[in-house]
OpenMM code with the backbone's topology and positions (N, CA, C; nanometers):
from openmm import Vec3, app, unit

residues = "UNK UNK UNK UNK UNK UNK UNK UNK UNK UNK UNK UNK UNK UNK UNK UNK UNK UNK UNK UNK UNK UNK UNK UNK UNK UNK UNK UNK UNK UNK UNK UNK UNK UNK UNK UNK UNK UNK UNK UNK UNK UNK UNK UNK UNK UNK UNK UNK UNK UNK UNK UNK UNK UNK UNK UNK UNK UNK UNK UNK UNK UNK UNK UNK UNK UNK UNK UNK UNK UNK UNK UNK UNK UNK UNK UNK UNK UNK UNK UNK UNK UNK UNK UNK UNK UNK UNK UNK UNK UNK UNK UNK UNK UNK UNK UNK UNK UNK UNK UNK UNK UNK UNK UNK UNK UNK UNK UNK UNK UNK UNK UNK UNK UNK UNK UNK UNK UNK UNK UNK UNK UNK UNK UNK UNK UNK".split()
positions = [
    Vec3(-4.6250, 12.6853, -3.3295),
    Vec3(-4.6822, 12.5556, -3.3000),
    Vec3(-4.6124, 12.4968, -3.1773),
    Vec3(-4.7195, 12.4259, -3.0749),
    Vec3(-4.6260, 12.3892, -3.0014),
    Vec3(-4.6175, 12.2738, -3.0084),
    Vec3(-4.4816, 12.1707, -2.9451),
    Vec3(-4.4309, 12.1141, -2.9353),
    Vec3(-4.4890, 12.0111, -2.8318),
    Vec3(-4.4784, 11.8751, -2.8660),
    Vec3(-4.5410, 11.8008, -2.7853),
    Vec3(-4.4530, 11.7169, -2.7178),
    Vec3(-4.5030, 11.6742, -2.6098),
    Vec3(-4.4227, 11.6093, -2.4497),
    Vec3(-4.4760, 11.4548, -2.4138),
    Vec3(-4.3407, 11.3437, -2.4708),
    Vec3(-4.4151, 11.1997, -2.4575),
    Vec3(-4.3966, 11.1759, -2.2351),
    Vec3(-4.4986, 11.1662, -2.2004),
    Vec3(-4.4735, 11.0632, -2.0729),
    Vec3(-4.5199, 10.9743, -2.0368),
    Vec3(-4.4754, 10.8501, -2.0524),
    Vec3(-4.4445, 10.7367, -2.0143),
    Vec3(-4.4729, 10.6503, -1.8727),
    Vec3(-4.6243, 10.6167, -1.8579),
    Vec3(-4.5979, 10.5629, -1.7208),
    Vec3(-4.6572, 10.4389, -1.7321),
    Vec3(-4.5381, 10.3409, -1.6359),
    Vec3(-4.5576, 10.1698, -1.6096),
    Vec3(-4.6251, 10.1128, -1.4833),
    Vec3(-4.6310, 9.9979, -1.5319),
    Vec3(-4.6887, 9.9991, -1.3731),
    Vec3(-4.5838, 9.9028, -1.2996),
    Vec3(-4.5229, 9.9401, -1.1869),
    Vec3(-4.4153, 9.8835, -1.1163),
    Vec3(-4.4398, 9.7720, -1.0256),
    Vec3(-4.3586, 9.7030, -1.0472),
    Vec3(-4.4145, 9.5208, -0.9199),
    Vec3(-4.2980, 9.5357, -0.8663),
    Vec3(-4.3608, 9.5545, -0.6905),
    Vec3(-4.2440, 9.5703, -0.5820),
    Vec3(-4.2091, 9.4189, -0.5113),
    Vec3(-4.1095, 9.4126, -0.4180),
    Vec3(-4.1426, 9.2385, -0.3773),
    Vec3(-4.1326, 9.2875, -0.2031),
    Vec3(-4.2036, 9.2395, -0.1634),
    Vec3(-4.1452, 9.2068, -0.0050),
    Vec3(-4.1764, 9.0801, 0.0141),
    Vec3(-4.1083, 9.0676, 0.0977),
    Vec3(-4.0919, 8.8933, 0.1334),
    Vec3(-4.1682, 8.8364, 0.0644),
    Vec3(-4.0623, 8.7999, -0.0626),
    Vec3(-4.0688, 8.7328, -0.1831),
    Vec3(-4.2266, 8.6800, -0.2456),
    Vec3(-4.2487, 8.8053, -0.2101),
    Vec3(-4.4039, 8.8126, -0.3149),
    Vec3(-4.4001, 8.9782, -0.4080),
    Vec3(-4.4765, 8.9329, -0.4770),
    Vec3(-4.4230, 9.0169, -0.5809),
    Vec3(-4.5883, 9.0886, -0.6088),
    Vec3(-4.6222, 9.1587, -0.5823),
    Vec3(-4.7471, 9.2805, -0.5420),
    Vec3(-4.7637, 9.3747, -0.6752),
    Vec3(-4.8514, 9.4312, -0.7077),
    Vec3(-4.8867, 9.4917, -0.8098),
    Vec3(-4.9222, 9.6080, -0.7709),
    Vec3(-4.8663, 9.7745, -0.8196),
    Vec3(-4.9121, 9.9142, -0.8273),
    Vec3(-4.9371, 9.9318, -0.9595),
    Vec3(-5.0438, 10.0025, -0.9453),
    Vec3(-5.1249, 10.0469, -1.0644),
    Vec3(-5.1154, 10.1999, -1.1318),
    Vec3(-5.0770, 10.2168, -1.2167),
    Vec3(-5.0974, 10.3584, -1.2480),
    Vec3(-5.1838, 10.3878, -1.3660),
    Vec3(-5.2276, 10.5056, -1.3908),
    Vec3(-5.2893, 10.5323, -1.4703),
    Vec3(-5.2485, 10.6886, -1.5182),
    Vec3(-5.2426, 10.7246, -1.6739),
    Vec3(-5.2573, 10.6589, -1.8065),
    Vec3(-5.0969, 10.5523, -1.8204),
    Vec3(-5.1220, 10.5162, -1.9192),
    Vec3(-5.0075, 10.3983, -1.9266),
    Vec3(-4.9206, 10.5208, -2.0055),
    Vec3(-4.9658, 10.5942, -2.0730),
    Vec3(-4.8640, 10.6381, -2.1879),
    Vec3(-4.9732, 10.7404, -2.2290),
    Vec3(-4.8921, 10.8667, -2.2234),
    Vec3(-4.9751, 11.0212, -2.2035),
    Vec3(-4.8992, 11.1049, -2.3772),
    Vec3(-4.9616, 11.1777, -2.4295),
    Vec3(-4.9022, 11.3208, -2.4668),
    Vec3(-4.9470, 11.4186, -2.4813),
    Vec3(-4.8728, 11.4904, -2.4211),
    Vec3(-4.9233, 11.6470, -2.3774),
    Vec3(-4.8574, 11.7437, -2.4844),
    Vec3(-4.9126, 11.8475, -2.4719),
    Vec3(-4.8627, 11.9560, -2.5430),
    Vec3(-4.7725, 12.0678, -2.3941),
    Vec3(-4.6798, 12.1386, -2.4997),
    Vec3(-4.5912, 12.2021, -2.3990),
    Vec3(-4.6654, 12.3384, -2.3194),
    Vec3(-4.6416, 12.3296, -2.2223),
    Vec3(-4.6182, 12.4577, -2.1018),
    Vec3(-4.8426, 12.3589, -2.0507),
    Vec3(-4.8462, 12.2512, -2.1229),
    Vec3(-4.9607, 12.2183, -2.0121),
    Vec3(-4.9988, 12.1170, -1.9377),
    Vec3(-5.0720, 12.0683, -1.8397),
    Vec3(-4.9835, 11.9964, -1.7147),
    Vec3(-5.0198, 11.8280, -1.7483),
    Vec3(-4.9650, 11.7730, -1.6742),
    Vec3(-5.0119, 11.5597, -1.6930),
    Vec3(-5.0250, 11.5546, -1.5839),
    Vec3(-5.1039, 11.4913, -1.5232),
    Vec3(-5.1585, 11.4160, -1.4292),
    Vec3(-5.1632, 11.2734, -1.4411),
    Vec3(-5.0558, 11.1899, -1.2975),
    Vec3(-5.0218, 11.0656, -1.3323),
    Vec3(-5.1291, 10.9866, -1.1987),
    Vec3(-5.2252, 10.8896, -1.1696),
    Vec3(-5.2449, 10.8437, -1.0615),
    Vec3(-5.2110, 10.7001, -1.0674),
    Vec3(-5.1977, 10.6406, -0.8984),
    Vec3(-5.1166, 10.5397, -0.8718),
    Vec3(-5.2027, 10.5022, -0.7490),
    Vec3(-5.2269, 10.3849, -0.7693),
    Vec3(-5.2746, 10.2962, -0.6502),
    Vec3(-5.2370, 10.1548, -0.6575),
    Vec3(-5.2673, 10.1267, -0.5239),
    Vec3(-5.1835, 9.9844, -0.4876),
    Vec3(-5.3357, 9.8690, -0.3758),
    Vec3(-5.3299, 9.7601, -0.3867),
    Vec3(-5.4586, 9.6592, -0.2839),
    Vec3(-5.3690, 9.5597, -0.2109),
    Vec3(-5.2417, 9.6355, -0.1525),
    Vec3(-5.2016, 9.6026, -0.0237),
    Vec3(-5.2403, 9.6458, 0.1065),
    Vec3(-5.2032, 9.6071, 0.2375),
    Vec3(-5.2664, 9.6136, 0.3486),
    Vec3(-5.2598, 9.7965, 0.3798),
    Vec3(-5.2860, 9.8588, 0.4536),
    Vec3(-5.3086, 9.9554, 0.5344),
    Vec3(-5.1767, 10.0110, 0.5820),
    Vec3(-5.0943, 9.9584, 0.6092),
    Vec3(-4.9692, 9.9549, 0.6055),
    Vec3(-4.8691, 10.0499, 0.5752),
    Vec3(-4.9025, 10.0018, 0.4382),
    Vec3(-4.8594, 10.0546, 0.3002),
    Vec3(-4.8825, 10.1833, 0.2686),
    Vec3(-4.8952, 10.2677, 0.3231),
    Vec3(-4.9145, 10.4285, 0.3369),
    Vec3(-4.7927, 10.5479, 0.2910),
    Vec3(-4.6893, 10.4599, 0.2199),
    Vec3(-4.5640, 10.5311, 0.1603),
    Vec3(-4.5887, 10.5399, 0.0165),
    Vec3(-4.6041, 10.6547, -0.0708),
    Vec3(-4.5620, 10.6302, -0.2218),
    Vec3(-4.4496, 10.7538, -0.2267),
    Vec3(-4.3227, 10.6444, -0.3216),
    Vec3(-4.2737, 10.7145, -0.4040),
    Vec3(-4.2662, 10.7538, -0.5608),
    Vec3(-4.2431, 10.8824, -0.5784),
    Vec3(-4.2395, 10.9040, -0.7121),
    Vec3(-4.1703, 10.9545, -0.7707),
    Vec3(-4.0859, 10.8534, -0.9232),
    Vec3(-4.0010, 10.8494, -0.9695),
    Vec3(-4.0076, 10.8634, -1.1197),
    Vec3(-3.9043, 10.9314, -1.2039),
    Vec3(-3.8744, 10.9681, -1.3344),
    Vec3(-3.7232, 10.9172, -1.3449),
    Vec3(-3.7248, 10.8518, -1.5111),
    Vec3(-3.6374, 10.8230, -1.5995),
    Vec3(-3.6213, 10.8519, -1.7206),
    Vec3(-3.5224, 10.9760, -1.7249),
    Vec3(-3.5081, 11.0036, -1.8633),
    Vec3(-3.4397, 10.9189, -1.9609),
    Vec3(-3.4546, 10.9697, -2.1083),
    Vec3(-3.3760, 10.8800, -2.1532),
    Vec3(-3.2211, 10.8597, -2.1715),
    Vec3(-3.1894, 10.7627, -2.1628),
    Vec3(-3.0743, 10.7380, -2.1449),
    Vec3(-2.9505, 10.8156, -1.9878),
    Vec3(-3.0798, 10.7913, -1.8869),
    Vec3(-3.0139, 10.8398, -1.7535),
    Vec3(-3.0660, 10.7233, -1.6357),
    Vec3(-3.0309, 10.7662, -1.5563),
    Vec3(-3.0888, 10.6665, -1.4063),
    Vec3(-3.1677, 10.7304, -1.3796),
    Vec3(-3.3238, 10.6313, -1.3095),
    Vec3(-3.4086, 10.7124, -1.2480),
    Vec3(-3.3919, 10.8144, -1.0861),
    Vec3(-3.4475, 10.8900, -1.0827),
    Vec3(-3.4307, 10.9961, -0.9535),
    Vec3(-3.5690, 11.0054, -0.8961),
    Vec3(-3.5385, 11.0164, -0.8197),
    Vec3(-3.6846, 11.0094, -0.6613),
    Vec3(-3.7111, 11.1655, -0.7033),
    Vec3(-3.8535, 11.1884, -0.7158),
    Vec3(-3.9213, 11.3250, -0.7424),
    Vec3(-3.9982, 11.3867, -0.6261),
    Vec3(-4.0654, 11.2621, -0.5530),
    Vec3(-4.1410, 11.2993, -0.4796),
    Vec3(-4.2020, 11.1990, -0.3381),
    Vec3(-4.1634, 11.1886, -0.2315),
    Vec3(-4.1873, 11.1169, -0.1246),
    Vec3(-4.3595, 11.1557, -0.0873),
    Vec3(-4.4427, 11.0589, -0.0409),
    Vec3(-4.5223, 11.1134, 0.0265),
    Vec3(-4.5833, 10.9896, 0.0985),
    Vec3(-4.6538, 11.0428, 0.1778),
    Vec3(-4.7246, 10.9251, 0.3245),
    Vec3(-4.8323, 11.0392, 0.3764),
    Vec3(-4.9361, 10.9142, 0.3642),
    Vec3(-5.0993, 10.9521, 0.4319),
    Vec3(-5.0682, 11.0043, 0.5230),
    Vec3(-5.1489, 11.0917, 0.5428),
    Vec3(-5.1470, 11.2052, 0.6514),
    Vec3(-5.0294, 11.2874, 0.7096),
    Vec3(-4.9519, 11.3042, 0.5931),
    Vec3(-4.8340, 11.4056, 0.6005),
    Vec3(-4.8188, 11.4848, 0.4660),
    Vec3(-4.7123, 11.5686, 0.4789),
    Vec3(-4.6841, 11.6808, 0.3888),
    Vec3(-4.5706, 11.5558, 0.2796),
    Vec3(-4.5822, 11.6183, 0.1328),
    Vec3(-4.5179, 11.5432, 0.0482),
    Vec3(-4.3536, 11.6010, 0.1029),
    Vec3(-4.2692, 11.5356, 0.0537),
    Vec3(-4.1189, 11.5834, 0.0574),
    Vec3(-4.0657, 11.5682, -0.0911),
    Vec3(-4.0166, 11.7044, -0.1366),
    Vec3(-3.9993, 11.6854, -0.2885),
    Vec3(-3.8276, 11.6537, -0.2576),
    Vec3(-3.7627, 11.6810, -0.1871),
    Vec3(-3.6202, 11.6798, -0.1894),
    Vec3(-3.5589, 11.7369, -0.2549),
    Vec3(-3.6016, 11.8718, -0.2684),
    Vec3(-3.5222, 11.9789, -0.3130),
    Vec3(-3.5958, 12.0194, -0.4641),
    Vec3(-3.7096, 11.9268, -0.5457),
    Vec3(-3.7410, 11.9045, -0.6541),
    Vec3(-3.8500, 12.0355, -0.6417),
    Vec3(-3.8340, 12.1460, -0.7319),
    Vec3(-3.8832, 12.2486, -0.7408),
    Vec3(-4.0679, 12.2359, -0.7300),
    Vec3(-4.2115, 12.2968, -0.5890),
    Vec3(-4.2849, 12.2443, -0.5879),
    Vec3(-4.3881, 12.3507, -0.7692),
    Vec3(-4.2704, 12.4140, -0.7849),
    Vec3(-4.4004, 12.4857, -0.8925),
    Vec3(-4.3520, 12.3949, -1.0175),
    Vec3(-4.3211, 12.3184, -1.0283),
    Vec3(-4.3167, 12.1719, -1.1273),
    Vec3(-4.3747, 12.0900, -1.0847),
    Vec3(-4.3702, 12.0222, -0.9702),
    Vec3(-4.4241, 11.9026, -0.9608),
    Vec3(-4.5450, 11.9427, -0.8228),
    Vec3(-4.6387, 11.8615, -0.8335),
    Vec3(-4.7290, 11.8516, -0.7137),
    Vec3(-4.8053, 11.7085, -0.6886),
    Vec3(-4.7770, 11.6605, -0.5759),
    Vec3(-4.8171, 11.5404, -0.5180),
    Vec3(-4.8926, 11.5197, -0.4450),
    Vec3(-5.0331, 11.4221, -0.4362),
    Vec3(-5.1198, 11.4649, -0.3135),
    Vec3(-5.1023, 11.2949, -0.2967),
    Vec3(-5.1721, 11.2722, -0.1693),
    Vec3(-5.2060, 11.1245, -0.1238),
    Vec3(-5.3128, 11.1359, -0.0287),
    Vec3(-5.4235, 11.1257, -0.1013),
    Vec3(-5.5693, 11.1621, -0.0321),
    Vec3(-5.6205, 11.0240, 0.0655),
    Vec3(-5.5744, 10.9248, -0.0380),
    Vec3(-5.6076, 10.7765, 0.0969),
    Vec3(-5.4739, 10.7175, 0.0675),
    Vec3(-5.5020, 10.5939, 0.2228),
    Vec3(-5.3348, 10.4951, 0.2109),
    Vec3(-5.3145, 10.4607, 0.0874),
    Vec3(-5.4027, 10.4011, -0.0170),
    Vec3(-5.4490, 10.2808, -0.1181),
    Vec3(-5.4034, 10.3759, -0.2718),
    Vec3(-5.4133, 10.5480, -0.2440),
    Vec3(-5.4037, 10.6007, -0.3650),
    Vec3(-5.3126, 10.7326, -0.3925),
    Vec3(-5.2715, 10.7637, -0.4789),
    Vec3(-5.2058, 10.8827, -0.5000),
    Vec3(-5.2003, 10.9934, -0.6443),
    Vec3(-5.1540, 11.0469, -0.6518),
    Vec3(-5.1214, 11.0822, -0.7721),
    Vec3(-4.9937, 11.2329, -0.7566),
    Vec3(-4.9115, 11.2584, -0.8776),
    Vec3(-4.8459, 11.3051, -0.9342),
    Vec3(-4.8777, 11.4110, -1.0281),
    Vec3(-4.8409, 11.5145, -1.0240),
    Vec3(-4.8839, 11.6603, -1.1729),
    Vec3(-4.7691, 11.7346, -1.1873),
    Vec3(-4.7268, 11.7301, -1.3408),
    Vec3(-4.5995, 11.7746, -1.3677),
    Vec3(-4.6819, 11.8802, -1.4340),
    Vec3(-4.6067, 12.0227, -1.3710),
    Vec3(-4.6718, 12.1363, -1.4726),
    Vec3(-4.6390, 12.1735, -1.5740),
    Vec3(-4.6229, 12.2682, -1.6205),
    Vec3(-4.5854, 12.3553, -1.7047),
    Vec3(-4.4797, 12.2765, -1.8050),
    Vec3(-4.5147, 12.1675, -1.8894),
    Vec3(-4.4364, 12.0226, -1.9645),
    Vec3(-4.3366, 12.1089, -2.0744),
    Vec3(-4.2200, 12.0642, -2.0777),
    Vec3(-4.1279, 12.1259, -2.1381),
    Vec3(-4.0789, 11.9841, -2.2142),
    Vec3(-3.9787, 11.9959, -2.3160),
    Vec3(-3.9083, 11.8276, -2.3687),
    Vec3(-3.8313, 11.7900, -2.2508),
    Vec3(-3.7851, 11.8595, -2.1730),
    Vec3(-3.6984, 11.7994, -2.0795),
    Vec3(-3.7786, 11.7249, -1.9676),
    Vec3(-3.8882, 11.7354, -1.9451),
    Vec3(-3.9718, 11.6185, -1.8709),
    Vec3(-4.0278, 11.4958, -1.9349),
    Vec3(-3.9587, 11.4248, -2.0613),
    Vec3(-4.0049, 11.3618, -2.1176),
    Vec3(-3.8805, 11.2546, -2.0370),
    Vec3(-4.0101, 11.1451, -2.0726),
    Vec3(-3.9541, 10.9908, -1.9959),
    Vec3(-4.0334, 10.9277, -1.9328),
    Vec3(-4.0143, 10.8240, -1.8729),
    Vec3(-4.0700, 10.7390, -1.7817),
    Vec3(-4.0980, 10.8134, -1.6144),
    Vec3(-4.2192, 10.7259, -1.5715),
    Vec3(-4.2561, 10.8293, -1.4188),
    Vec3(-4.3037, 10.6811, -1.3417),
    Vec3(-4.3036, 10.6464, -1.2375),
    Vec3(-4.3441, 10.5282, -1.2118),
    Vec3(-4.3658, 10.5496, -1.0269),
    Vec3(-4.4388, 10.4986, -1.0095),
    Vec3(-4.4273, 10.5254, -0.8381),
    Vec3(-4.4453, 10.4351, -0.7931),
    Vec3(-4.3855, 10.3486, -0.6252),
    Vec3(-4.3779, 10.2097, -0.5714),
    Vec3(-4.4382, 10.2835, -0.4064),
    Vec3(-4.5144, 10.1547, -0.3739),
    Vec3(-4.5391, 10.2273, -0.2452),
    Vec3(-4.4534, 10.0905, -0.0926),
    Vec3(-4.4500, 10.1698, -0.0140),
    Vec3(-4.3690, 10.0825, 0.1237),
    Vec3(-4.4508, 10.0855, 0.2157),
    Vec3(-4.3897, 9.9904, 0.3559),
    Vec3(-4.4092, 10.0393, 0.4703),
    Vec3(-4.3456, 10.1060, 0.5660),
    Vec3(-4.1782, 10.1083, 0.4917),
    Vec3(-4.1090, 10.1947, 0.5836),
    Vec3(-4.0383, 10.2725, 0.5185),
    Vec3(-3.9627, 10.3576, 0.5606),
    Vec3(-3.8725, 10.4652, 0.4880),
    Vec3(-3.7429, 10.3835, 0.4946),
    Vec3(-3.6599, 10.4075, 0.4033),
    Vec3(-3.4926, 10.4045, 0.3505),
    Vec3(-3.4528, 10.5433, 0.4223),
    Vec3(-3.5411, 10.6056, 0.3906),
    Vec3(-3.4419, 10.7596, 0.4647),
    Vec3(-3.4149, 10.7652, 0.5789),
    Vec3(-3.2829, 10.7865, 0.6153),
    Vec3(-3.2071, 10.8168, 0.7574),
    Vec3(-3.1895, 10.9514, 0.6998),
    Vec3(-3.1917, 11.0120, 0.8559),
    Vec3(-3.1254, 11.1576, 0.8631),
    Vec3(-3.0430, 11.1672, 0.9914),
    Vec3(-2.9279, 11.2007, 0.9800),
    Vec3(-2.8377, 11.2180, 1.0589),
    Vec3(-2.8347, 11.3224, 1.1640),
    Vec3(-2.8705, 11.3275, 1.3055),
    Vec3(-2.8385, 11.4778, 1.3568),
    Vec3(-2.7002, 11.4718, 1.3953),
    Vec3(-2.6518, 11.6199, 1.3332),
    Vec3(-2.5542, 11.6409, 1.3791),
    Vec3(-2.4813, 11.6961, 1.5153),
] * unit.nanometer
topology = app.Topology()
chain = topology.addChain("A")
for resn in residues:
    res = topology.addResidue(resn, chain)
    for name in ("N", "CA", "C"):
        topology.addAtom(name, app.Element.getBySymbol(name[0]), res)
């Protein structure tokens, strides 16, 4: 028998200059059965701009970790996050989504994604 996989998704309120904006995700709260995949989507009715989503997991009783960077009209950046687990598309500015494959207990938790207009990431040349 297999074993079933709770994931958990909220919908996150980001602020920029002190307004406080609404991303949407969809399902609120999933369960899957193991080794088969969830599909999380996320959209946001901010300006054009706004063409950054990130996507994030919290296990329990840990800090959340960045899974997956992505921006319209570019390649996702998993940051090292293995791509035959996770896959990310961002087909318009406004929408996205997330697919965790092959669901094991250890992908159980919270998944939540916020979208920007600019990156936090610096990269240093050396």
């Amino acid at each position: 028998m297999l074993g079933y996989i709770l994931l958990t998704f909220i919908d996150l309120l980001f602020w920029q200059q002190g307004h406080c904006q609404d991303v949407t995700q969809q399902p609120e709260i999933r369960w899957s059965s193991a080794a088969q995949s969830a599909e999380m989507n996320c959209s946001h009715s901010r300006d054009k701009g706004h063409n950054q989503m990130y996507w994030y997991r919290q296990r329990p009783g840990e800090t959340m970790t960045l899974i997956v960077y992505t921006v319209f009209g570019g390649q996702p950046d998993y940051g090292g996050n293995p791509q035959t687990k996770y896959s990310a598309i961002k087909n318009t500015i406004e929408t996205g989504a997330l697919t965790v494959k092959d669901l094991e207990p250890d992908d159980s938790g919270v998944y939540f994604c916020a979208v920007s207009k600019h990156s936090d990431v610096r990269r240093c040349n050396s």
